[in-house]
C-alpha positions as CSV (number, residue, x, y, z in Angstrom):
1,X,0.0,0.0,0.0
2,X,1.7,3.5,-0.6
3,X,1.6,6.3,1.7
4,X,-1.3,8.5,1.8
5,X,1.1,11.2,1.3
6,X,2.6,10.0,-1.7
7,X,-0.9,8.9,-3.2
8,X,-1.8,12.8,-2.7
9,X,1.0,13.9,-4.5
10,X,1.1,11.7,-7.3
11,X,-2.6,12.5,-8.0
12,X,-1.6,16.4,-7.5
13,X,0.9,15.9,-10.1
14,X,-1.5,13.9,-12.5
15,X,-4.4,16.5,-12.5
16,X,-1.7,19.5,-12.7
17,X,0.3,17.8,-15.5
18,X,-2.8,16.8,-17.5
19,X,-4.5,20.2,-17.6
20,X,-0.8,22.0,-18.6
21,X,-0.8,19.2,-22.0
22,X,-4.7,19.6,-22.9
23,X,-4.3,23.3,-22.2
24,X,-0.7,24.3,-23.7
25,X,1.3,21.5,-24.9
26,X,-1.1,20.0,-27.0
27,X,-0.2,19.6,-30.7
28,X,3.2,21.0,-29.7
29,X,4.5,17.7,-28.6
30,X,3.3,16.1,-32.0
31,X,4.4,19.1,-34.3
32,X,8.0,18.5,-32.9
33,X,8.6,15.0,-32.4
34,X,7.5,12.9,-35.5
35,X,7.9,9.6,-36.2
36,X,11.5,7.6,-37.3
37,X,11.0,6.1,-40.1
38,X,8.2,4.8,-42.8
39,X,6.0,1.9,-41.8
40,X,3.7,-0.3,-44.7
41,X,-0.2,1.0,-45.0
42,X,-1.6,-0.5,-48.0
43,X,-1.4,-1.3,-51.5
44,X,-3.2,0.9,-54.3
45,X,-3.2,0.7,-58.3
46,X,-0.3,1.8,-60.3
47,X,-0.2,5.8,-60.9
48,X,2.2,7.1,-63.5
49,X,4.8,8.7,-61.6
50,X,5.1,6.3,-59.0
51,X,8.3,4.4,-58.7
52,X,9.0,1.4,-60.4
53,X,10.9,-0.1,-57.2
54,X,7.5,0.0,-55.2
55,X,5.6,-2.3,-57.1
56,X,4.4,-5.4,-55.0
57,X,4.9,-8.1,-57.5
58,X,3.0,-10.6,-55.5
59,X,-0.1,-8.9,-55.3
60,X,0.4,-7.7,-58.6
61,X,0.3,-10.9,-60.3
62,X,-2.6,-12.5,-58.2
63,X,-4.5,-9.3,-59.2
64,X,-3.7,-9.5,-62.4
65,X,-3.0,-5.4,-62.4
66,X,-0.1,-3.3,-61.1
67,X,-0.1,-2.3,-57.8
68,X,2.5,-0.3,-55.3
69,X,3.2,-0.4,-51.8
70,X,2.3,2.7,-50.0
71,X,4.1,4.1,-46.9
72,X,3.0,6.3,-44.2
73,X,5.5,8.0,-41.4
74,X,5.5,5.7,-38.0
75,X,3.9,7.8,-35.6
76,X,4.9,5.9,-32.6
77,X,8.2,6.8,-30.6
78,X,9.3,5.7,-27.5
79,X,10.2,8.3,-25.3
80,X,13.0,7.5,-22.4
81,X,12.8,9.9,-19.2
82,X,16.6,9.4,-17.8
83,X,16.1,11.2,-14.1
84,X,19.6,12.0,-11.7
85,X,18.6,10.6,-8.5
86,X,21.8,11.9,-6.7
87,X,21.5,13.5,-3.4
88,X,21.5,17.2,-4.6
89,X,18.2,16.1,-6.0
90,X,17.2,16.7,-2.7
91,X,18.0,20.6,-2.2
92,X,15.3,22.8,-2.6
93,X,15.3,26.5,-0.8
94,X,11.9,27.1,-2.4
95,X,8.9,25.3,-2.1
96,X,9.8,22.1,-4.7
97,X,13.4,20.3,-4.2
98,X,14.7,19.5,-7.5
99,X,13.4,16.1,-7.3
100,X,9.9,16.6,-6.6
101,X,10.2,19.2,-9.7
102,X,11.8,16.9,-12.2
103,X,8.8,14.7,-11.3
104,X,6.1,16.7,-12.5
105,X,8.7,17.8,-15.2
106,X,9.0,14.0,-16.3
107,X,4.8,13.5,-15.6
108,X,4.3,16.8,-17.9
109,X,6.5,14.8,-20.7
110,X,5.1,11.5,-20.1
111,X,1.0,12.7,-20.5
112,X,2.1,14.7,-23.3
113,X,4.0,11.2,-25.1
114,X,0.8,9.1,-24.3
115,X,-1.9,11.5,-25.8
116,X,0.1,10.7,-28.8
117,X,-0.1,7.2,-28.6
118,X,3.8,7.0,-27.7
119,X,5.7,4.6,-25.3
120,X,7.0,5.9,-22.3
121,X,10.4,4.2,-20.3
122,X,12.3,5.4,-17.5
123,X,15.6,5.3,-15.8
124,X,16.8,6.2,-12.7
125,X,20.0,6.3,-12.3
126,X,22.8,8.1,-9.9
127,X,26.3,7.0,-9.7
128,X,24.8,3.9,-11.2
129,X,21.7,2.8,-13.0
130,X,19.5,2.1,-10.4
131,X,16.1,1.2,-11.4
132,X,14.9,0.6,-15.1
133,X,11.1,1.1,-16.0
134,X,10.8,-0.6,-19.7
135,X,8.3,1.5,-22.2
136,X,4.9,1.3,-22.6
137,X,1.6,3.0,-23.2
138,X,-0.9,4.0,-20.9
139,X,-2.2,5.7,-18.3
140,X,-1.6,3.2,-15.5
141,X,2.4,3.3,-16.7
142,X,2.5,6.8,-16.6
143,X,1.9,7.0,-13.2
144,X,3.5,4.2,-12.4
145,X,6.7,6.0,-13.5
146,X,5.4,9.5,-11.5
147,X,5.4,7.1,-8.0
148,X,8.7,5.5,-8.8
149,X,10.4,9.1,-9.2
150,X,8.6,10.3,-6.2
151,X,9.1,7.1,-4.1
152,X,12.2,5.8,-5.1
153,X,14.9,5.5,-2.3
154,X,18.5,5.2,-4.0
155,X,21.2,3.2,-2.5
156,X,23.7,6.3,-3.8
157,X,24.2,9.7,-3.4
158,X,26.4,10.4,-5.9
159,X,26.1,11.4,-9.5
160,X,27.6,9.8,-12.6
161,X,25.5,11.0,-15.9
162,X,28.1,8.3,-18.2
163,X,26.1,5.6,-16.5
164,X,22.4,6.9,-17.4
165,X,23.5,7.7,-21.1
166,X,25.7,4.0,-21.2
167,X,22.5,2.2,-19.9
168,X,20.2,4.0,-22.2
169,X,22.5,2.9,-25.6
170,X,22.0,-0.6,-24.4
171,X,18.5,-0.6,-23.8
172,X,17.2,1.5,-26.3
173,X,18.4,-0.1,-29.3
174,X,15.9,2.2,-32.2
175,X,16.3,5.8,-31.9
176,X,14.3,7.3,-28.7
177,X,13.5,11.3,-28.0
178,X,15.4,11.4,-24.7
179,X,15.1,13.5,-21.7
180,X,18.3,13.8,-19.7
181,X,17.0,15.2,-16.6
182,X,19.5,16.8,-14.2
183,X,21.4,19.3,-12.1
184,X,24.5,17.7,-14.0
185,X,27.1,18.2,-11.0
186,X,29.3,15.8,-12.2
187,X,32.7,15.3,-14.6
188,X,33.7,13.7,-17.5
189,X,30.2,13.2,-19.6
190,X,31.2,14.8,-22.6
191,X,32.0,11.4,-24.6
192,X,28.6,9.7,-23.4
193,X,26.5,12.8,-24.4
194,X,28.7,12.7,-27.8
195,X,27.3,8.5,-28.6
196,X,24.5,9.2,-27.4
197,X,23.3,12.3,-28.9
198,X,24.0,10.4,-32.2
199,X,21.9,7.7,-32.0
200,X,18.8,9.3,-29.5
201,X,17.4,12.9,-30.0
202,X,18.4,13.7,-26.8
203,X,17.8,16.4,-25.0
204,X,19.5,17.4,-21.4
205,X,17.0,19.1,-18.9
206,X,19.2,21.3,-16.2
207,X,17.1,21.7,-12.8
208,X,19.0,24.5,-10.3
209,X,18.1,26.4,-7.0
210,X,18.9,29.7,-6.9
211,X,20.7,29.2,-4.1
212,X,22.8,27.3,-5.7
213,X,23.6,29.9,-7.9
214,X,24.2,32.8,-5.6
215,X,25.6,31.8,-2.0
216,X,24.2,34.0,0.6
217,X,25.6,36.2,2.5
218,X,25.3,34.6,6.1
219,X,28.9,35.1,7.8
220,X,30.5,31.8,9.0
221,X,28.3,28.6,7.9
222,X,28.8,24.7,8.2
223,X,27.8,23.5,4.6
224,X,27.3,19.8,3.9
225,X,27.7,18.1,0.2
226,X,25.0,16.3,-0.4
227,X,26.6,13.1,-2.3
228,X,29.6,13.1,0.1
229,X,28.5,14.3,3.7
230,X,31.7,16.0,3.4
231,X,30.8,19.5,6.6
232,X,32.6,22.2,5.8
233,X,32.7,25.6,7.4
234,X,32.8,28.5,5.1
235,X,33.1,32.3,5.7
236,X,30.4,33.6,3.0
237,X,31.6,37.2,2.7
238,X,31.3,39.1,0.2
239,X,34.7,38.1,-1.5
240,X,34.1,34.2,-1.3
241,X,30.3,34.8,-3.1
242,X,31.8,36.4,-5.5
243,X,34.4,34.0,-6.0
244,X,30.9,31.6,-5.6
245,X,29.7,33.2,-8.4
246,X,32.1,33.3,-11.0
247,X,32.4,30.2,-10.3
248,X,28.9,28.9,-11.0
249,X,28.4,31.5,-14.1
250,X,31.3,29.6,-15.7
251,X,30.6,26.1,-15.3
252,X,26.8,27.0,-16.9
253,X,29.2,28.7,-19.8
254,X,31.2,25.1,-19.9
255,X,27.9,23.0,-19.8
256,X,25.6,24.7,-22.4
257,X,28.6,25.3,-24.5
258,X,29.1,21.6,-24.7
259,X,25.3,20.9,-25.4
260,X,25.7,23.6,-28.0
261,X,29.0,21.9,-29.7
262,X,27.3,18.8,-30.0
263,X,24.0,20.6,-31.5
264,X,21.8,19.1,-28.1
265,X,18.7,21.4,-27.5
266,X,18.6,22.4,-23.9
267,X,16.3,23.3,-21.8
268,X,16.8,25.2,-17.7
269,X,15.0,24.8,-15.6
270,X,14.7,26.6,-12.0
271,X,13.0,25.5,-9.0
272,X,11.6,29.2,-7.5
273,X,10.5,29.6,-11.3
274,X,7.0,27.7,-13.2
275,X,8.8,25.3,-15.6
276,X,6.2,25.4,-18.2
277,X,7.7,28.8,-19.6
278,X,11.0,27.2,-20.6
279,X,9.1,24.1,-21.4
280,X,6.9,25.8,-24.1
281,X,10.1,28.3,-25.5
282,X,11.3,24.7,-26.0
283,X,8.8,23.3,-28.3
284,X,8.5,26.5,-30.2
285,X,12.1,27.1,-30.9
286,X,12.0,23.6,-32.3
287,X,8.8,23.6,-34.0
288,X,9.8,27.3,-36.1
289,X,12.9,24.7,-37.4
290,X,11.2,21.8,-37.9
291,X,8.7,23.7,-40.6
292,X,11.6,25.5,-42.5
């Protein structure tokens, strides 16, 4: 039996999520993420025009008339929702920690893949891949994979993004739209975002707290990393947050720069901000270059 608590949220997150597709994602989702290839519909007379090569010879000579295959785009992707359960998935100095966000984040994805008739998987992963939810359609799955991102107690606290991506190329054998859902504070991911880029249409999702982006100014504080239990006491004046600062300014620079190199579309998210804003400057940017 889950937790009342839990049962309350996932429904909170269901009814929330739902609205946000019928109301402003749908059409969006479908606009931008077509089909990946050409599947068989049905057989029709011979047109002049048509080409030669997509004749069906069987049914041609049982018909006793030439006839040609005809193809329609396969509507039906799978969509992967890759979700950092590290433990700075579990700051928050608003009223959502980044976890609880990148769940109604993944829900907002995952209604928006099933009104389209699309497969939805999921994997949870930290320094490790930790739990793996295979795709499928549905209601019922969807929230399925809403409780396990909401309920799900890792066994790590620390973050390795090369294990999500590594898991994903071995499970996901036909090209997936991928959500790479994160606060990427981690090294050394360039190379698995590089393979799997390539194969996947995949699509990092940063998730901050402003106060992780501008320390505060509170004299002398202890200050405990979240994936290390490493206590620390730092002086936060004025010169160490700006120091802070720099600092964090730069490694945003580093990380979209990288997304940009390897032509990833990016989207960042902030927990004291609604994510649908960046959400729907998402599908539009990519809808205005689909259509050219």
């Amino acid at each position: 039996m889950l937790p009342r608590e839990l049962i309350r949220k996932v429904r909170h997150i269901e009814i929330r999520t739902k609205r946000l597709v019928n109301d402003m994602l749908a059409g969006q989702y479908q606009s931008v993420f077509k089909g990946r290839g050409m599947a068989f519909d049905e057989v029709r007379k011979y047109q002049p025009g048509d080409e030669i090569r997509l004749i069906d010879w069987n049914v041609s000579a049982r018909m006793n008339d030439t006839f040609v295959k005809v193809f329609v785009e396969e509507r039906e992707l799978t969509v992967m929702l890759l979700v950092d359960m590290s433990g700075s998935g579990l700051f928050g100095s608003r009223e959502q920690v980044k976890r609880e966000m990148a769940a109604e984040l993944a829900a907002l994805l995952a209604f928006s893949a099933i009104k389209n008739n699309d497969r939805v998987g999921l994997i949870i992963f930290t320094d490790t891949v930790e739990k793996f939810v295979p795709p499928k359609k549905g209601k019922k799955h969807v929230l399925r994979v809403v409780t396990e991102i909401l309920s799900y107690e890792p066994t790590s606290k620390k973050t390795r993004v090369e294990s999500g991506l590594r898991f994903l190329g071995n499970v996901a054998r036909r090209q997936s739209v991928a959500f790479l859902i994160s606060d990427f504070i981690d090294v050394d991911y360039e190379h698995a975002l590089k393979v799997a880029g390539k194969r996947h249409d995949l699509i990092p999702v940063t998730i901050t707290d402003p106060l992780e982006e501008d320390f505060p100014k509170l004299g002398v504080v202890l200050v405990e990393d979240p994936e290390t239990g490493e206590v620390e006491a730092v002086h936060a004046g004025w010169s160490m947050r700006r120091k802070y600062r720099r600092y964090v300014l730069r490694q945003r620079e580093l990380r979209e720069s990288l997304f940009r190199r390897l032509k990833l579309d990016f989207i960042n998210i902030r927990t004291d901000q609604p994510f649908l804003s960046p959400l729907v400057q998402f599908f539009e940017a990519r809808g205005k270059r689909v259509r050219r």
